[in-house]
C-alpha positions in Angstrom: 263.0 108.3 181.0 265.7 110.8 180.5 267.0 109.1 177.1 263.4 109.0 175.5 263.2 112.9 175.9 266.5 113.3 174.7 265.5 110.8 171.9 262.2 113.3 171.4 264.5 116.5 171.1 267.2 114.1 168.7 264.3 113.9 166.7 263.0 117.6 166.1 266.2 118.4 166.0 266.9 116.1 163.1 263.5 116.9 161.0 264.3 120.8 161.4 267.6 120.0 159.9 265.7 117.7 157.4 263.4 120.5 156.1 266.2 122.9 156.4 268.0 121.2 153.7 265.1 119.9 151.6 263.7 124.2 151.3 267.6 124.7 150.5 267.9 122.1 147.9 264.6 123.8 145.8 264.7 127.2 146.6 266.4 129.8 143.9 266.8 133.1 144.0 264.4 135.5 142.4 265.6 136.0 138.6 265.3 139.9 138.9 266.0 141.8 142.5 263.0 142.6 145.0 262.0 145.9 144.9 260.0 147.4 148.1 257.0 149.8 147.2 257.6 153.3 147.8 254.7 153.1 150.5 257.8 150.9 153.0 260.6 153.5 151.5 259.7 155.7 154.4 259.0 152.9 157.6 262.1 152.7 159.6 262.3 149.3 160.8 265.0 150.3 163.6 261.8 149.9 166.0 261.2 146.7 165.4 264.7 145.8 166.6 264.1 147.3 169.7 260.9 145.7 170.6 262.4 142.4 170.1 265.3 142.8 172.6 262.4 143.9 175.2 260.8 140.9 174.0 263.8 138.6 174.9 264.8 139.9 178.6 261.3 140.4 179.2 260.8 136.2 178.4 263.9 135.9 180.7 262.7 137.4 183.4 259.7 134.9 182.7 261.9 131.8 183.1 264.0 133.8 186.1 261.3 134.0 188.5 259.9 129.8 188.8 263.6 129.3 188.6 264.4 131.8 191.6 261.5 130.0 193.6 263.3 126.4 193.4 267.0 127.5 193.1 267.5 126.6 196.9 265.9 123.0 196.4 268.0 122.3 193.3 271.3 123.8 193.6 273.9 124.0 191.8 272.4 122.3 188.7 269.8 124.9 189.2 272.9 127.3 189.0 274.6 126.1 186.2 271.2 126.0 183.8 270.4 129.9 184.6 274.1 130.7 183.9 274.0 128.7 180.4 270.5 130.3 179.7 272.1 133.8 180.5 275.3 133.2 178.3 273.0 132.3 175.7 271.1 135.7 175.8 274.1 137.9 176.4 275.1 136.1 173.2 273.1 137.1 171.3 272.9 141.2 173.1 276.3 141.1 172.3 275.7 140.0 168.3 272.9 142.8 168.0 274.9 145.1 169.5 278.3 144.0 167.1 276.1 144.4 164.0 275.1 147.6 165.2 271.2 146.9 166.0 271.2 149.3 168.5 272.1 152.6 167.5 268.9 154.8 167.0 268.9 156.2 164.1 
């Protein structure tokens, strides 16, 4: 049972890859640069950032609390899966915060 739902996630895995390489092997970059319209010259997009990092600790706090309800009937395991799932997210806090995504400006 275990090995067919790894074999499932094998699978997406692979056909993500698959695409990822077929929209790389077509694609070309534009032959002149993009220009934004002078209506977007003036939208600061430093919001947008913002919202999605709310968006991510508020989906972990989503996955936190079933996993705070059966943490005493798992254990450890239970442990080591939040602590991964946390590294993950502090991961990527720390990448927004080394590329300077959260300064206000």
């Amino acid at each position: 049972m275990i090995l067919q739902t790894y074999a499932i996630v094998a699978l997406v895995g692979l056909s993500v890859l698959g695409l990822s390489l077929l929209a790389a092997a077509f694609w070309r970059p534009p032959s002149r640069p993009l220009r934004a319209p002078d209506s977007w010259k003036k939208y600061r997009f430093g919001f947008a950032t913002y919202s999605l990092i709310f968006v991510a600790f508020d989906m972990e706090m989503i996955f936190m609390y079933p996993w705070a309800v059966v943490f005493a009937e798992i254990g450890l395991k239970a442990f080591l899966d939040m602590l991964v799932f946390i590294a993950l997210l502090g991961g990527g806090i720390t990448y927004v915060w080394g590329m300077g995504g959260l300064k206000w400006e």
